[in-house]
N, C-alpha and C positions, 0 to 999 in steps of 0.2 A: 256379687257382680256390680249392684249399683256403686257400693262403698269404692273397688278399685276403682271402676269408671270416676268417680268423683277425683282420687287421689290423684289418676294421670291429669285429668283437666285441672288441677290444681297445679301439676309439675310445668304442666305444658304453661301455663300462666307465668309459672315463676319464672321459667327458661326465656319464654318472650321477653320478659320487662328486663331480665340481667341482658339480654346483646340487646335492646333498646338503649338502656344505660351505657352498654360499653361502645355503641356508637357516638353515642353525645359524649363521650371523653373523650372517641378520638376526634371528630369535629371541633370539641373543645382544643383539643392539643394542637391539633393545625390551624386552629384561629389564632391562640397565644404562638406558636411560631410564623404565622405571618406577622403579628406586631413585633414580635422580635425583632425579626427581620426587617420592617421599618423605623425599629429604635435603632439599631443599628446605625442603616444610611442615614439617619437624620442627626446621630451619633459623631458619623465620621465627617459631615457638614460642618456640626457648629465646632468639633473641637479641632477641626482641621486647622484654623485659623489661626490661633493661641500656640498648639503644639506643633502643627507643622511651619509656623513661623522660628521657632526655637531648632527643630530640628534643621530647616533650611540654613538656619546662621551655621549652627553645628560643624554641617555638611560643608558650607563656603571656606569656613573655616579651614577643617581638613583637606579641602582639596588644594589650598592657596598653602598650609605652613608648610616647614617644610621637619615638622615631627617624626617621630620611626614609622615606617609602613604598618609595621605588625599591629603599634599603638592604636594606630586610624584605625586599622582594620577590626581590632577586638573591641572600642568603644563604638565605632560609628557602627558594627551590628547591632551592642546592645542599644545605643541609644535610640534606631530603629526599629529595632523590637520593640523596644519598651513606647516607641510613640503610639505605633501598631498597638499594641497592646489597652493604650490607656483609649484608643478610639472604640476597641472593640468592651471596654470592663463593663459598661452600663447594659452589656446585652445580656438577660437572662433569658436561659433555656432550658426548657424540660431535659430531663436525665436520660431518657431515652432517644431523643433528636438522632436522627442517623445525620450528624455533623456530615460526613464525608458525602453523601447523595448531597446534602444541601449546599458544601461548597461547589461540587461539580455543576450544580444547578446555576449557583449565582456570581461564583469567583471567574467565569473565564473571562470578564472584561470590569473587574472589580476594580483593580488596580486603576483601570486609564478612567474611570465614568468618577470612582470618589477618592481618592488620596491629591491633596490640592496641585496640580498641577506643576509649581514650581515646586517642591517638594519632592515629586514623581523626576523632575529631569537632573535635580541635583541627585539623590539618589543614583539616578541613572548612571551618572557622569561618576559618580565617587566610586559606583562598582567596575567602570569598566577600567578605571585606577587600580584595580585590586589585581592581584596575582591570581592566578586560578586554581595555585594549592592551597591558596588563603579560605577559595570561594569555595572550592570540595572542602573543605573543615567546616565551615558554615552551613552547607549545603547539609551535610551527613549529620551535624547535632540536630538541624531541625528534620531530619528524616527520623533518628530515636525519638522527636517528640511526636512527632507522625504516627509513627509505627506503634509507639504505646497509645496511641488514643484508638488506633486500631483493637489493640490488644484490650485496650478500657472497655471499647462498646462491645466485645463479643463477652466480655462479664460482667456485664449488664449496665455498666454507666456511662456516660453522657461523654461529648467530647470536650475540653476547653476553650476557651478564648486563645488560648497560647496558641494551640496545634492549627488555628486559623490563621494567625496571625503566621506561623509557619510556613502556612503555604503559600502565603502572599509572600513573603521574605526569599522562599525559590524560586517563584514566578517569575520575581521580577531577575533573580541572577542569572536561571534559565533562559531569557530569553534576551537579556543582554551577553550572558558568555554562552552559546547552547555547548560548545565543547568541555565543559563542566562536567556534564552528565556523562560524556564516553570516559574520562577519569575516575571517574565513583562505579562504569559497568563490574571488573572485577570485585570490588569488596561488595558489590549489590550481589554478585552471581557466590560467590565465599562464604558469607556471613549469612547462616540459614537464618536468621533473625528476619530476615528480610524475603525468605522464602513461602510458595504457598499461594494459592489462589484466592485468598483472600486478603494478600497485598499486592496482586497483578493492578487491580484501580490505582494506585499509586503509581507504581511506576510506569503506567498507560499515559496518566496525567502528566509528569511530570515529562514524558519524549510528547507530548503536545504542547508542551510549554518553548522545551528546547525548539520545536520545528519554528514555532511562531518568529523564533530570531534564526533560524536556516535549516530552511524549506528538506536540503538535501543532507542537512544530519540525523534528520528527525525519521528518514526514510531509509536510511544506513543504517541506525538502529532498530528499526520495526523490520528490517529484512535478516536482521543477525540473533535477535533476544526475541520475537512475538512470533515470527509468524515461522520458526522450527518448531513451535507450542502446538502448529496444528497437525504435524507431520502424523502420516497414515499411521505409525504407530503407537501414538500417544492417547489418542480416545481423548481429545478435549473434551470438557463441559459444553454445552450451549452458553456460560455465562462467558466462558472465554474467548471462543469465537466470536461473539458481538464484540469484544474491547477489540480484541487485535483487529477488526473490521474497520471498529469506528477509524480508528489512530491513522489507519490506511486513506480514508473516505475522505477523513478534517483533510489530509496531508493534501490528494490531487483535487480537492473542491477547490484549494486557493487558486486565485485567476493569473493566466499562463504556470500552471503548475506544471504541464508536462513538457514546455519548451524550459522551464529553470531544472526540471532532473534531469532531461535530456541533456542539455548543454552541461551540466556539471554531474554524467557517469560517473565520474572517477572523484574518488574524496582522499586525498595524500597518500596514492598509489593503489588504494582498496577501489572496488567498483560496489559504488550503491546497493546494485541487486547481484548478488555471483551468480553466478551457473545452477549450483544449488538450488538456492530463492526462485530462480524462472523454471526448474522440474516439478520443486513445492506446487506452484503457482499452478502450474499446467495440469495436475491433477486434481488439485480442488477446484480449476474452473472447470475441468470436462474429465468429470467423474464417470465412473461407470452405473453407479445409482445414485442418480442427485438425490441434495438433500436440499434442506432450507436456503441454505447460504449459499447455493452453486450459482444464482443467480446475480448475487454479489460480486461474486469473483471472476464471474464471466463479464462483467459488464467493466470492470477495472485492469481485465488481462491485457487487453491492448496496448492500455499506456504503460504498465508496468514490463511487457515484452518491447515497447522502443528502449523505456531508459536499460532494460538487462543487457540488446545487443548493439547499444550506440557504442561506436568507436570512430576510428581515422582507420580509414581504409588502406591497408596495406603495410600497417604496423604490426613488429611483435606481439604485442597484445593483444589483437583484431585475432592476428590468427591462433593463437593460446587459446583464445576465447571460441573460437571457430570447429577448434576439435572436442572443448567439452559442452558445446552445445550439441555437435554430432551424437558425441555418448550417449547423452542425455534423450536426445531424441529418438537414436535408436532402439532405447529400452522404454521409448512410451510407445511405438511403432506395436499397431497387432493389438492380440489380449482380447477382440471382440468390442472393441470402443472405438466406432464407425469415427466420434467428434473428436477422440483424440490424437487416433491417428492420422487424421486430418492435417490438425495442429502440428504435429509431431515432424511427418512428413517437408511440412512448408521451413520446417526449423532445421531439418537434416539440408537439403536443397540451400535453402542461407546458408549453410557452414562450408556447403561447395564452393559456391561464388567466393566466399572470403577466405580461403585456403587452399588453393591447390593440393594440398597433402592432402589434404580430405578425401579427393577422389581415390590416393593410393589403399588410404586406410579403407576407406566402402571395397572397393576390391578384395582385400583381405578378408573381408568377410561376406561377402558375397553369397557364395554357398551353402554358409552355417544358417542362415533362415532367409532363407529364397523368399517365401512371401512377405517380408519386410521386404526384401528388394525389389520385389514387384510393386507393393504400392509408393515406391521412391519412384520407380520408373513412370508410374502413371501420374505422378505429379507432376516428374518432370516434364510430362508431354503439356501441361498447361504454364510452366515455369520457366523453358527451357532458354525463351529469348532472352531472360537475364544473366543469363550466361557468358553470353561472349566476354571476349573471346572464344571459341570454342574446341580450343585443338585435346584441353585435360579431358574435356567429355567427351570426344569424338575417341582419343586414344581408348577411354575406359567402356566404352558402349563397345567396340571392337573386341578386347577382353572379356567381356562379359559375355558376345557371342560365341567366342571360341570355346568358353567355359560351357555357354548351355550346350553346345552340338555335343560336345565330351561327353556329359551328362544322359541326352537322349540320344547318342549313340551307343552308350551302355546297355543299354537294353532296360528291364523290368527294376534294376537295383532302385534301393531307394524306396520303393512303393509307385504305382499308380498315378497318384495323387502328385507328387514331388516331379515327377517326368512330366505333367500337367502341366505345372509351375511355370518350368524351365521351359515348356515352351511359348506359355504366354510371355514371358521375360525375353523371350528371343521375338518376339512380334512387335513388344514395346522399345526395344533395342533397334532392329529396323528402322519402323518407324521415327526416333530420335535419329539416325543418321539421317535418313531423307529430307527431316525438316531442319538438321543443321548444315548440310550439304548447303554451297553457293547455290547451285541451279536452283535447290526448289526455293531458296528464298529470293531469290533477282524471277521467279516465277511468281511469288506468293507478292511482290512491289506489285510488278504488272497488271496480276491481277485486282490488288487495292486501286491504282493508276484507274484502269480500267471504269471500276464501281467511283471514283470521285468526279471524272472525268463527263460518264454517264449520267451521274446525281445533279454536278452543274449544267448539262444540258437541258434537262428536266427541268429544271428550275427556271431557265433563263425563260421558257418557252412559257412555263406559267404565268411570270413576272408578264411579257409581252402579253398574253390574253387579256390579264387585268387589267392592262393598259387602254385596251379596245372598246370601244362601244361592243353588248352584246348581239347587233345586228351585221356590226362590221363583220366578228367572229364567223358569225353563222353565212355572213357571205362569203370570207375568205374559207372556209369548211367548204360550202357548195362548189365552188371554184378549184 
């Protein structure tokens, strides 16, 4: 007994000092990659001078001769590259570095804080020179060298200087041309090379690059490629839900973000958010059992429900959009989700006001689930002054009477429960004719009249007291 006793306190010794040691490696490995990372910056400082003075001539160059396109465009990448490249050669880094965590860490403002300034605007100025099937051919080689450095660190090695210097090279095309990227969407969604959730960080990155140069394509794409990723059938990750979050989060944190999507819904005839994206929407924010993230998407649903139903009022597309919001909303309507059908509700009532047809189609189906109808009706009763005109809701509240008498003049058909329905549908029908009738609303002024009328008198009589000495009071009181 003593002998084993001895041999585990001997394991247990050995077991301590091995994770003591493999702690002080990796404290070691993130000390030498913080000096990396300051050889670097202090890297792209002093050689900025020397090489980005050569590159700048380069670039003046190219943009003034009047050489072949395709020339400029195949030399002034590499010559690019290769400057990028020779700023980043002196940086040595451990084999295992997760490269890609460290550029997402330090690269989103890498380009404007260290590549010299004049450098950064000729650059600028030479890409927005370039064609954009020039700039998709450049864009997609340094995505193969992206992708294999992906492909490197998942067996086991280290990423390059190149595959950094890559991403700086999109960056910067990304956010001078962002419609670059909706160019390269199909061979990105084709070419399984590119598939897989463990290159989702990539192309998360690179539509926050594109947003940085327009706000509204960066959100066109995170409504059509990210966030079908979450749909109720798919069983995302937890890692995927946070990227498609973030990408959502960067977009409307920029300042008047929701007045630049609003104003520009529509992107060359597509709308931002479809129909689709706002149903998405509406069940990851008011789920039936929240989860982690419902509190996320509840908090971002508002702005993303102006820009899904901004239009011009009275246009074909207003009302197109008017009857697949109704769909949409009728089949979130019920189910036992007190907060959705809320939502849902207020979104079928919007597609009245903006469609007349609307009300023909609710008609239509009317019958086929009375308790949707019922709680449309009971919105209406808080909604209803949005309306006016009011002759399509007056006609349809009157159909929809004739229908329940129908109903509970049948007798017992149906069930119990359903003749129930149909008559609370006929008390909320009522009541919506009364309060769209003239009388009772030239009744319901008077009475407002009334309450203002009273309120300023009240008032006035205050004001006078304050005015008074408190003895005058109490004698005008006695008197």
């Amino acid at each position: 007994m003593d002998s084993l006793s001895f041999e585990e306190a001997e394991k247990k010794k050995k077991k301590k000092k091995k994770k003591k040691k493999e702690r002080k490696n990796r404290k070691n490995q993130q000390q030498q990659q913080l000096e990396n990372e300051g050889r670097a910056m202090a890297t792209m400082e002093t050689n900025g001078s020397a090489e980005g003075a050569e590159l700048a001539s380069f670039l003046s160059f190219a943009l003034a001769s009047n050489e072949s396109q395709q020339l400029q465009e195949d030399t002034g990448l590499i010559k690019f590259t290769n400057h990028l490249e020779g700023v980043f050669s002196a940086v040595r880094r451990p084999p295992q570095t997760p490269w890609l965590k460290l550029f997402n860490e330090l690269a989103a403002d890498t380009i404007d804080r260290n590549i010299p300034h004049e450098v950064r605007q000729l650059a600028v100025s030479w890409i927005q020179h370039r064609s954009n099937e020039a700039l998709k051919a450049t864009v997609l080689r340094a995505l193969d060298c992206i992708v294999a450095g992906l492909e490197g660190q998942k067996a086991g090695s280290g990423g390059s200087n190149c595959q950094v210097v890559m991403f700086l090279v999109v960056s910067l095309i990304l956010q001078q041309k962002p419609d670059v990227l909706v160019s390269i969407l199909s061979i990105w969604k084709d070419n399984s090379r590119y598939h897989g959730e463990s290159k989702l960080p990539v192309f998360v990155w690179m539509t926050m690059q594109a947003a940085r140069g327009d706000l509204t394509l960066g959100l066109y794409i995170w409504a059509r490629e990210m966030l079908p990723l979450l749909g109720m059938k798919s069983n995302p990750s937890p890692e995927t839900k946070e990227l498609v979050l973030q990408v959502v989060e960067s977009i409307l944190s920029v300042p008047n973000a929701k007045q630049v999507l609003v104003s520009g819904y529509v992107r060359k005839g597509e709308r931002l958010l479809p129909a689709s994206a706002l149903e998405l929407l509406l069940h990851l924010a008011f789920p039936s059992a929240p989860v982690e993230e419902t509190d996320r998407f509840e908090t971002i649903y508002p702005t993303l429900r102006c820009v899904a139903i901004a239009g011009v009022n009275g246009s074909d597309s207003r009302k197109q959009l008017a009857i697949q919001i109704q769909d949409l909303a009728w089949r979130a309507i019920g189910g036992g989700n007190a907060k959705l059908s809320d939502k849902a509700t207020g979104l079928f009532v919007l597609s009245l006001y903006h469609n007349p047809e609307c009300y023909k189609r609710w008609d239509r189906v009317y019958e086929d689930d009375v308790d949707k109808s019922v709680a449309i009706l009971r919105k209406l009763k808080k909604l209803w002054v949005y309306l006016a005109p009011y002759e399509d809701l007056v006609d349809t509240l009157k159909r929809f009477r004739q229908k329940n008498e129908k109903v509970v003049l049948s007798g017992g058909k149906g069930g119990a429960r359903r003749q129930a329905m149909f008559i609370e549908a006929d008390e909320h029908c009522k009541e919506l004719l009364r309060m769209v009738s003239p009388g009772w609303r030239l009744q319901a002024v008077d009475i407002l009249k009334s309450f203002v009328w009273y309120g300023c008198t009240i008032f006035f009589i205050i004001l006078c007291c304050k005015s008074l000495p408190l003895d005058e009071v109490a004698w005008k009181m006695k008197s």
